[in-house]
C-alpha positions as CSV (number, residue, x, y, z in Angstrom):
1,X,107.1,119.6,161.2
2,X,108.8,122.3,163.5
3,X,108.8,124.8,160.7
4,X,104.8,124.1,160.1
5,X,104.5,124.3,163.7
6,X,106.0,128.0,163.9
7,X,103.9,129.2,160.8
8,X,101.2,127.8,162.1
9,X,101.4,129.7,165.7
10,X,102.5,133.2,163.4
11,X,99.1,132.5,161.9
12,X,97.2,132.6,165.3
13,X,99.6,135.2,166.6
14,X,99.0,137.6,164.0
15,X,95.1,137.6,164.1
16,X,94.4,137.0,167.7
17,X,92.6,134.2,169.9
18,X,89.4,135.0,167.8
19,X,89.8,137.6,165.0
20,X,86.1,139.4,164.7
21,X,84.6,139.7,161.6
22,X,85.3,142.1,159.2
23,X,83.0,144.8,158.1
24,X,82.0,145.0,154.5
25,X,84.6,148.4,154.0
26,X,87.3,146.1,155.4
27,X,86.8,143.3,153.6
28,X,86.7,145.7,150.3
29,X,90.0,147.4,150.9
30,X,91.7,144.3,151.7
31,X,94.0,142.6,149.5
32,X,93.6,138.5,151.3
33,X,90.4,136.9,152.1
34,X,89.7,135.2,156.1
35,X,88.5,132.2,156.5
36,X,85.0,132.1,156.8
37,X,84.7,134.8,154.1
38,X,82.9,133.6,150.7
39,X,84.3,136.3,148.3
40,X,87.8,137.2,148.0
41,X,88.6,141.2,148.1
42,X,89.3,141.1,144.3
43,X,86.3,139.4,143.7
44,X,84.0,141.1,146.1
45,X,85.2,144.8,144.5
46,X,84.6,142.7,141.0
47,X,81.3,142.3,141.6
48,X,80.6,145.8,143.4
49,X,81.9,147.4,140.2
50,X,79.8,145.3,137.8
51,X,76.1,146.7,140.0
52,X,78.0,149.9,140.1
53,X,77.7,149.7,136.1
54,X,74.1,148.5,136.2
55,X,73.0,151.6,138.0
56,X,75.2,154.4,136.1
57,X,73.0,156.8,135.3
58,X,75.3,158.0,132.2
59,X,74.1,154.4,130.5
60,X,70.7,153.6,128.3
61,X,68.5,151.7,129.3
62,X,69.5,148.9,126.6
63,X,72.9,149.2,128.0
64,X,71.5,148.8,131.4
65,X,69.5,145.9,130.8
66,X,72.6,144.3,129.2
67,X,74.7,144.5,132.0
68,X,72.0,143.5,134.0
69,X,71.4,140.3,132.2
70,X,75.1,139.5,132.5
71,X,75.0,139.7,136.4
72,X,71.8,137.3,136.3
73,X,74.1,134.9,134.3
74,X,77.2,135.1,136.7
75,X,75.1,135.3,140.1
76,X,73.2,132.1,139.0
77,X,76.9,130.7,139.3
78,X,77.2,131.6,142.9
79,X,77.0,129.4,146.0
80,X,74.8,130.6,148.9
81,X,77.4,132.1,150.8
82,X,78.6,134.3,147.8
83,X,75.0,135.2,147.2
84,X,74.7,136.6,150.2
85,X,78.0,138.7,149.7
86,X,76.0,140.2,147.1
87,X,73.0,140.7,149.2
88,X,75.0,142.8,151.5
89,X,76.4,145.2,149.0
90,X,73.5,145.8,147.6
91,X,72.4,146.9,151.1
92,X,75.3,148.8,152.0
93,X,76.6,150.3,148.8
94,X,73.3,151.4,147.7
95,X,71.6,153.0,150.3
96,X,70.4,156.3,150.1
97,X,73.0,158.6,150.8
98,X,72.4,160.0,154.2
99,X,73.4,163.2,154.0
100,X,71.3,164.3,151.5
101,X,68.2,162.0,153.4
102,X,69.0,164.5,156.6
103,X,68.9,167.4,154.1
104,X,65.6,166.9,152.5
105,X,64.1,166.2,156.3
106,X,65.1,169.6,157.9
107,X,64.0,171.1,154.7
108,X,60.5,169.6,154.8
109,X,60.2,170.2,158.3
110,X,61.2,173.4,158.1
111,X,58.4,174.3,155.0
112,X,55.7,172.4,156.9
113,X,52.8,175.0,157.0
114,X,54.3,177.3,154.1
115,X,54.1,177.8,150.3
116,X,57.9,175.5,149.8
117,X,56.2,172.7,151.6
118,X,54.8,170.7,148.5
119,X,58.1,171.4,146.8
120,X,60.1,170.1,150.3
121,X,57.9,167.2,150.2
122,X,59.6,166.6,146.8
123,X,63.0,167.1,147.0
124,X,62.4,164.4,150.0
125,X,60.8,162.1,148.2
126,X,63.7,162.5,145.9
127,X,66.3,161.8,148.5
128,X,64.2,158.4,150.4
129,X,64.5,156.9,147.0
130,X,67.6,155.1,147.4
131,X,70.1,153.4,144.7
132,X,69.5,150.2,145.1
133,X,65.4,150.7,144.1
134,X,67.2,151.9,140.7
135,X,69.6,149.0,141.0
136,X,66.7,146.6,141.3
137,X,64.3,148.8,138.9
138,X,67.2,148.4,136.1
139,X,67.2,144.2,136.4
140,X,63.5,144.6,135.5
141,X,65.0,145.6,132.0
142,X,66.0,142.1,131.1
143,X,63.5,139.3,129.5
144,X,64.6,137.1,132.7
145,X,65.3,140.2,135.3
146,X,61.4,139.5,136.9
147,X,61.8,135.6,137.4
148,X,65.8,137.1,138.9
149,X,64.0,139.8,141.4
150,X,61.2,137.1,142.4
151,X,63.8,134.2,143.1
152,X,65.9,136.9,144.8
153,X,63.2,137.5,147.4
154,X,62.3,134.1,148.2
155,X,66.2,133.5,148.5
156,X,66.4,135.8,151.2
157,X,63.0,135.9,153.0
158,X,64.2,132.7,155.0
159,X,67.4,135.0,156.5
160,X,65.4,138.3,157.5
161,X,65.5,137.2,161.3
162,X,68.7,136.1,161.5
163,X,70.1,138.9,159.3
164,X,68.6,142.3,160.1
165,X,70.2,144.1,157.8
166,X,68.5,142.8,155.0
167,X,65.8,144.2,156.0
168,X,65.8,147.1,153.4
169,X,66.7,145.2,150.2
170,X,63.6,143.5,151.0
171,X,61.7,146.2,151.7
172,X,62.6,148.0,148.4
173,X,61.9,144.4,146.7
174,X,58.5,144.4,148.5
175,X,57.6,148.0,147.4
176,X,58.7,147.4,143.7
177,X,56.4,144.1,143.2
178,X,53.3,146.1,144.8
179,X,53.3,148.2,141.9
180,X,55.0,145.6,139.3
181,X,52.3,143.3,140.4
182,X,49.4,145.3,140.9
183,X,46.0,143.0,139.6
184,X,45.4,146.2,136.6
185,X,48.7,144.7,135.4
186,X,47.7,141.0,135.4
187,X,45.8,138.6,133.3
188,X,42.9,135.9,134.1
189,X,43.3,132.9,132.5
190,X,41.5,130.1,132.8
191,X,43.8,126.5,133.0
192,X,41.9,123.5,131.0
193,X,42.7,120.2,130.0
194,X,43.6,122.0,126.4
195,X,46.1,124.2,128.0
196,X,49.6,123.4,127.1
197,X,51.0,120.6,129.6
198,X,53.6,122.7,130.2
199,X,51.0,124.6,132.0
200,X,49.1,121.6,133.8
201,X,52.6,120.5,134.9
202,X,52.9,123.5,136.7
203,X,49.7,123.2,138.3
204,X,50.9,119.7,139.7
205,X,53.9,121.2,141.0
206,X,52.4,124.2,142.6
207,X,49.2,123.1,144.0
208,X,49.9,123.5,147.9
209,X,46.0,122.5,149.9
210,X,45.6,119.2,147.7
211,X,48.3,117.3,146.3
212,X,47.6,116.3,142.7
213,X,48.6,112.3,142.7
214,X,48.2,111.9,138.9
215,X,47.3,112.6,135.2
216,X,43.9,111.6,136.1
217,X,43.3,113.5,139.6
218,X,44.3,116.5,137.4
219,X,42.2,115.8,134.4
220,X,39.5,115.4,136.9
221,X,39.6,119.0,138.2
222,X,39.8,120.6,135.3
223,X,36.7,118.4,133.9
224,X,33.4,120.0,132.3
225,X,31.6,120.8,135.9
226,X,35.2,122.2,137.4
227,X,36.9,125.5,136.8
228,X,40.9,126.6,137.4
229,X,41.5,130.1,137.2
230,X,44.6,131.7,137.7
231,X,47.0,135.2,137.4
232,X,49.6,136.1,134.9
233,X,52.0,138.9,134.5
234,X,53.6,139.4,131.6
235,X,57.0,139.0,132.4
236,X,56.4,135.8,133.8
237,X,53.7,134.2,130.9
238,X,54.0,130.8,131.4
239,X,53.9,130.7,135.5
240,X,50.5,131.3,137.3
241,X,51.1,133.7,140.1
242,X,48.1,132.2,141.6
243,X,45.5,130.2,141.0
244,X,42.0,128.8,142.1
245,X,40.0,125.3,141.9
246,X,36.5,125.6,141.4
247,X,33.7,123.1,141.7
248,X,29.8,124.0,139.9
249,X,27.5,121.7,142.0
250,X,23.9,121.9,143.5
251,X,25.0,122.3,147.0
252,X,27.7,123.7,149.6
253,X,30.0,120.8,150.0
254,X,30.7,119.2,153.0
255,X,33.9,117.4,152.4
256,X,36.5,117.5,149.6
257,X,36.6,113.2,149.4
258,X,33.7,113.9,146.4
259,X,35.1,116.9,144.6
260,X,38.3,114.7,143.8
261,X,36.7,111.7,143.3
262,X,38.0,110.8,139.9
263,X,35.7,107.7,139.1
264,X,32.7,110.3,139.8
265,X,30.4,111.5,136.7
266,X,31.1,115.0,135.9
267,X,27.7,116.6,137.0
268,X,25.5,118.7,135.3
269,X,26.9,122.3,134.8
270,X,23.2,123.7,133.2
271,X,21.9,122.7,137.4
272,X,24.6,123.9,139.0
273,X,23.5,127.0,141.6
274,X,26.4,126.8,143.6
275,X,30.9,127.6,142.8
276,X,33.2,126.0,145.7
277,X,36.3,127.2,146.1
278,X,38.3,124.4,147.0
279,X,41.7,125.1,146.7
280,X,43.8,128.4,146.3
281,X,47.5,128.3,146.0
282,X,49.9,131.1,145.9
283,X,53.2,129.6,143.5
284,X,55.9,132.5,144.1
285,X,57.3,132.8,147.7
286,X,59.4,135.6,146.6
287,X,56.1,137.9,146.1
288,X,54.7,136.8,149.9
289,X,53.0,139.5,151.2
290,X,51.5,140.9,147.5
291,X,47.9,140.6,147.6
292,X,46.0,140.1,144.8
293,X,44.3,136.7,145.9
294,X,40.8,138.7,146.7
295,X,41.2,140.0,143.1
296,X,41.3,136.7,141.9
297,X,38.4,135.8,143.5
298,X,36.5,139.0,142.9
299,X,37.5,138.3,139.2
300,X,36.4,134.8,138.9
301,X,33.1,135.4,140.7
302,X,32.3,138.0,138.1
303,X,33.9,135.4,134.9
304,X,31.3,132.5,136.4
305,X,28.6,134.9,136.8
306,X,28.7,135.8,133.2
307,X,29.2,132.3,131.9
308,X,26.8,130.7,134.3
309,X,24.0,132.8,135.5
310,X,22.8,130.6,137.5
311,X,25.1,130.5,140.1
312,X,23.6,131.9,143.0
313,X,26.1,130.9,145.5
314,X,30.0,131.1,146.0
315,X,31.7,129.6,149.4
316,X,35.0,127.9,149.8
317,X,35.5,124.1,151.2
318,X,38.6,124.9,153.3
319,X,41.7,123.5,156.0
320,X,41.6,125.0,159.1
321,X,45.6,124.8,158.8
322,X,46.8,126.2,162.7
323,X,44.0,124.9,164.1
324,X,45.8,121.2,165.8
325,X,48.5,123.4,167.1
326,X,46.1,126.4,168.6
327,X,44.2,123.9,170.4
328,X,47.0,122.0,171.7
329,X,47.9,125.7,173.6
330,X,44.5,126.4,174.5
331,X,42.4,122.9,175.4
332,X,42.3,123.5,179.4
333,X,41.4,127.3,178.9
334,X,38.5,125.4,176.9
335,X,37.8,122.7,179.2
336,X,37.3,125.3,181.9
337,X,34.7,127.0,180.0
338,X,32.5,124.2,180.0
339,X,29.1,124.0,182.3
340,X,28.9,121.3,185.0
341,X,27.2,119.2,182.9
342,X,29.3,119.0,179.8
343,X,32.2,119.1,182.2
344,X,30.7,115.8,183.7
345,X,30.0,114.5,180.8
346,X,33.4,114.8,178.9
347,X,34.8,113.5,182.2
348,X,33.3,110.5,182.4
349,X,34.3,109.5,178.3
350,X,37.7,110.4,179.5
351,X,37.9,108.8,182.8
352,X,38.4,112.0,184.5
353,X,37.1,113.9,186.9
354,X,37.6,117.1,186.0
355,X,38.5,116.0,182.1
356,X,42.4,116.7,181.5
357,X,44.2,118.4,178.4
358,X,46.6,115.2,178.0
359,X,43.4,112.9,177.8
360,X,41.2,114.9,175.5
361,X,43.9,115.3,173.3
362,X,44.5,111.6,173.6
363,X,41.2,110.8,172.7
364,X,40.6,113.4,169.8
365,X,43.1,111.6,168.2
366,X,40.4,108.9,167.3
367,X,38.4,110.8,165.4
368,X,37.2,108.1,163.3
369,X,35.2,106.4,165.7
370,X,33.2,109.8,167.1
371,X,29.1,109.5,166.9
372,X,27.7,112.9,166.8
373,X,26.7,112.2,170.4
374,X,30.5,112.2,171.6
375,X,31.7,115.0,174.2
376,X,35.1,114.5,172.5
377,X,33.7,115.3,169.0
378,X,31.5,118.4,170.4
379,X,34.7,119.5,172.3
380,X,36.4,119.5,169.3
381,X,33.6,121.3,167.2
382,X,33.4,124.2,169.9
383,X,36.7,124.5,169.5
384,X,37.0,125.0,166.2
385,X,34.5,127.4,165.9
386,X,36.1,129.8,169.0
387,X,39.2,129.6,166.7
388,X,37.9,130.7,163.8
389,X,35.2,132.9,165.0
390,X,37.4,134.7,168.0
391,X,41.0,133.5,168.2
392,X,42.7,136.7,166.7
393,X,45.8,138.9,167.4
394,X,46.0,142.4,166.3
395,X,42.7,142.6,165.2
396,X,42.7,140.1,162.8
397,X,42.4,135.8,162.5
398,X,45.4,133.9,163.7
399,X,44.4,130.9,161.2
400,X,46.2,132.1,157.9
401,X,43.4,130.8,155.4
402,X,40.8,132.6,158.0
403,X,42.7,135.6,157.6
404,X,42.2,135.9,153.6
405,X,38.8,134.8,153.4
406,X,38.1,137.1,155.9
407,X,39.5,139.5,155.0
408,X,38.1,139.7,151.7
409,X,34.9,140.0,153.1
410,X,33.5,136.3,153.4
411,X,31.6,135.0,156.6
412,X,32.3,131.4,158.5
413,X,29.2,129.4,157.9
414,X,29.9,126.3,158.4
415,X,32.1,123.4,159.9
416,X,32.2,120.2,158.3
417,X,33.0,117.1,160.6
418,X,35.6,114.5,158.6
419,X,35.2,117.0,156.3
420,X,39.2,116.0,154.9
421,X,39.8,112.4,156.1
422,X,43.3,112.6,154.4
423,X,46.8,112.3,156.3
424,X,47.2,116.2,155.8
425,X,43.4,116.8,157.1
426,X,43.7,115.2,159.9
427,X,47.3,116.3,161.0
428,X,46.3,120.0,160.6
429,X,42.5,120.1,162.0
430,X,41.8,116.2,163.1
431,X,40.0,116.0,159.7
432,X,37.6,119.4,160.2
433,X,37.1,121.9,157.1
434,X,34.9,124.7,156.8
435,X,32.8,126.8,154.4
436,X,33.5,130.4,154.2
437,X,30.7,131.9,152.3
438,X,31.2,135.0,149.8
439,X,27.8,137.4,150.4
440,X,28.1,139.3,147.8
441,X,25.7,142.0,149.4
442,X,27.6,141.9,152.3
443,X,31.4,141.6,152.0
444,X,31.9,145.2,153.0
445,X,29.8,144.8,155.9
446,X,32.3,141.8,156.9
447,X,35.3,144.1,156.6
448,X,34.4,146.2,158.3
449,X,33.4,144.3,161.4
450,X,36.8,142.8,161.1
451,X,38.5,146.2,161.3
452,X,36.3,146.7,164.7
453,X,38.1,143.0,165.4
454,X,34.7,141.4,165.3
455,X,34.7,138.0,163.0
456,X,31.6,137.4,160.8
457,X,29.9,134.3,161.7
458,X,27.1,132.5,160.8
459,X,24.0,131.4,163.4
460,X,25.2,127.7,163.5
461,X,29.1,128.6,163.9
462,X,27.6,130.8,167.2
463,X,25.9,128.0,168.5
464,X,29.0,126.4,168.9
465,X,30.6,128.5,171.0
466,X,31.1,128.0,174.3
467,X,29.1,129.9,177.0
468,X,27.1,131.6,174.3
């Protein structure tokens, strides 16, 4: 006891009330690993010389993709906390070297204005591109180095905040899919019921606006009058990158309850004049931020339009995801808005005078039992439409699925009460979806009102607004 006593105080002694943390150099050149460390020394060197060999620049590219597909094997072995041991070498040990960065700058800054400046403008380009985009550039070789890069991004997205200096990795990851994954490098295919259910089991499991409950909801949406369209790369043939649900009807639709009604008769796809996009879902976190969803939908307009000619319209049925949360921050702003008279006349429904936040809120809660003629229910229209026709920051829609359709050039036309009775509906928007409708005659008209930060709305969405 007395003897575990002293070793144990020798312990403390030698390391201090609260030994700091070692830097990665430290932890390389020592020979014992601290508690709280994942990788030992030996082990952390181990695995700084086996990306070391990835990278060598004296090795084919055979040999390279070898190697590579031996660290994919032995990092899938890893627990989180080793993983992100190797995260932070590959940030540290293969960043650009900075001398040669500060170099190339004075040199180009120096040539700015004379004959050496294209050349200068090389040699930094040259030095900006740093060791690990080679690293990561040299996993692509292997069969399973894509599905490796992707899964190592969505790994490490969920850390950026916390841990700053992964900042870079993920840049260069970023960078490299924005080119890997550019839509000239991907294929539309359409998903059917004769696709290989392998496939369809993928849809199930990736589907992220309208959970699929069964065999039969899916079998439903891929029926004669319904369309599912999605993105390939061919590293990664048997995932969808992302894909699109599609209804051919007569009409835009005013609540998704009847798309995925599964005892409904398929309808008549020689009348249909009108393609709904109903559902839209990305499947890889690890390529967030990689656009190539207006592609998709640029893409499939075009396929319809050549299969069906009669489609003459294409809008989505879509959640309004923030908007519960935006309105929960923004209700009395709102309220104060109103004229006297619908002031007075929410009021009065409430029990208020003037109305409150806490009460509306209260009462929106009830949507179910809402006339048309309800002050709550017109509240709650008005709102809607200032969020998705003029709630923005930077310029551009703070509601994420705005933000895309909008962004691609579509207009908000129209707001559908009860629109998505479900659970999910009614937690995100109190049960409200819209249409965003794709003019093609005036999509680049849209964007560019959105650059001036103006939203494209239609005449029905303005006469929601408040204080028009």
């Amino acid at each position: 006891m007395k003897r575990d006593l002293v070793s144990t105080t020798t312990r403390w002694l030698s390391r201090g009330p609260a030994a700091a943390p070692r830097s990665l150099a430290e932890r390389l050149d020592a020979t014992l690993r601290r508690e709280g460390e994942a990788m030992a020394p030996r082990a952390l060197r181990r695995a700084l010389e086996e990306l070391s060999a990835v990278v060598d620049g004296r090795v084919s590219e055979v040999e390279a993709g070898r190697r590579a597909h031996a660290l994919v094997q032995w990092y899938a072995g890893l627990d989180a906390d080793e993983r992100r041991d190797v995260w932070l070498l590959m940030c540290e040990r293969f960043a650009p070297d900075p001398q040669k960065l500060n170099k190339a700058r004075d040199r180009h800054q120096a040539a700015v204005g004379t004959a050496d400046e294209a050349q200068a403008e090389v040699h930094l380009r040259r030095a900006l591109v740093s060791p690990r985009a080679r690293l990561l550039q040299r996993f692509s070789i292997d069969p399973d180095g894509m599905r490796f890069l992707v899964d190592l991004r969505a790994e490490l997205l969920p850390h950026l905040k916390s841990h700053g200096w992964l900042l870079a990795l993920e840049a260069d990851l970023e960078q490299l899919f924005s080119t890997w994954f550019d839509v000239a490098f991907l294929e539309l295919r359409r998903i059917s019921w004769d696709s290989p259910a392998s496939l369809i089991e993928k849809l199930i499991q990736y589907e992220a606006v309208h959970d699929i409950k069964s065999w039969a909801d899916v079998k439903n949406r891929l029926d004669s009058d319904r369309r599912c369209y999605g993105f390939f790369h061919p590293r990664l043939p048997n995932t969808p990158l992302i894909f699109v649900e599609v209804a051919l009807v007569d009409h835009v639709s005013e609540g998704i309850v009847p798309l995925l009604d599964e005892a409904a008769l398929p309808g008549h796809i020689d009348k249909a004049t009108t393609a709904i996009f109903y559902s839209i879902s990305n499947t890889q976190s690890g390529l967030r931020g990689v656009s190539f969803g207006d592609s998709l939908i640029k893409r499939v307009v075009e396929t319809l339009q050549d299969e069906l000619p009669r489609l003459k319209v294409f809008a989505t049925l879509s959640p309004i995801p923030g908007f519960r949360g935006w309105l929960a921050k923004n209700a009395q702003a709102l309220i104060d808005r109103l004229d006297d008279k619908r002031q007075g006349e929410l009021g009065r429904v409430l029990g208020s005078l003037p109305p409150t936040t806490g009460r509306f809120l209260s009462a929106a809660e009830e949507v179910g039992t809402l006339d048309a003629k309800s002050p709550v229910r017109q509240l709650l229209l008005s709102a809607a439409a200032e969020y998705l026709g003029k709630a923005t920051h930077e310029g551009k829609p703070v509601d994420p699925v705005a933000r895309f359709h909008l962004g691609n050039g579509a207009r908000v036309e129209r707001l559908n009460w009860a629109g998505d009775p479900s659970a999910k509906g009614l937690k995100q928007s109190y049960g409200l979806m819209v249409n965003y409708l794709y003019d093609l005659k005036r999509l680049d008209k849209h964007r560019s009102l959105l650059a001036e930060g103006k939203v494209a709305v239609s005449s029905s969405i303005e006469d929601l607004f408040i204080g028009k």
